[in-house]
SEVOKE-901677 format. One record per atom (N, C-alpha, C): x, y, z. Coordinates in steps of 0.1 Angstrom, whole numbers, plus 5000, padded with zeros to 4 digits. Layout:
! residues N
XYZ
...
This chain:
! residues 63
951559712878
952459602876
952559522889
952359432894
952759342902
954559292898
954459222911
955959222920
956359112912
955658982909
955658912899
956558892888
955458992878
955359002866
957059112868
956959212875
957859282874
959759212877
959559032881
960258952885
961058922872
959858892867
959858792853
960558892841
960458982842
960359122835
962159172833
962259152848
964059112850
964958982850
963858902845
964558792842
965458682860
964558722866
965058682877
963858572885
964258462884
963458312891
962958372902
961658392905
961058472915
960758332928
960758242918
960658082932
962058072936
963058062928
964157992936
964458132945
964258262942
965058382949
963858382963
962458372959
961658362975
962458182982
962958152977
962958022989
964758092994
965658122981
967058162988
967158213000
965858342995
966458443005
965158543013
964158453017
962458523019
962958633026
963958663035
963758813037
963958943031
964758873024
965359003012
963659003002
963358872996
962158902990
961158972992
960558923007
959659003013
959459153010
961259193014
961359323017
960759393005
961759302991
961259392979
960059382978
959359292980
957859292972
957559412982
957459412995
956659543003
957159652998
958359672995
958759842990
958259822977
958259762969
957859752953
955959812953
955959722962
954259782962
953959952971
955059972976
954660152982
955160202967
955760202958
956260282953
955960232936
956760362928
956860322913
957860252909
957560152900
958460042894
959860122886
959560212887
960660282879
961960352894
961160412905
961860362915
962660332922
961860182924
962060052929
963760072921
963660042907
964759952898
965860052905
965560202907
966960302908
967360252921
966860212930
966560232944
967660062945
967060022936
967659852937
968659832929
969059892917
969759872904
970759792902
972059812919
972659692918
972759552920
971759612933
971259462937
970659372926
969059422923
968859362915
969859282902
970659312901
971859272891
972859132897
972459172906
972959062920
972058942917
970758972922
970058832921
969558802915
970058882897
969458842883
970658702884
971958712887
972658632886
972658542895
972158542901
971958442912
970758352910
969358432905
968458282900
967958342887
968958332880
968458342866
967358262863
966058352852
964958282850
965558162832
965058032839
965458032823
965258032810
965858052800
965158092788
963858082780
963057952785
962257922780
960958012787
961158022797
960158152810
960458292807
960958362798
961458472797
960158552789
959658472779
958358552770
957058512777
């Protein structure tokens, strides 16, 4: 799975969150790619909850 897809997957705007906050992004996409997506999510669980709410994808980009 790419870092991407696994964006989209959480429902989380992967453009508006790389322009918010490129270093936070960076970081995930590099740890996302050493490890298993399963993880990542434990490793991140709140955060990501964080910046699901912060660039929500919107509904039409979800399927």
């Amino acid at each position: 799975m790419e870092f991407l897809e696994y964006l989209k997957q959480k429902k989380i705007n992967a453009q508006a969150f790389a322009k918010a906050e490129p270093d936070r992004y960076q970081e995930w996409q590099e740890l996302f790619g050493a490890m298993h997506p399963d993880s990542f999510t434990t490793q991140k669980k709140f955060l990501i909850n964080e910046v699901r709410r912060r660039y929500l994808l919107p509904s039409e980009e979800k399927s």
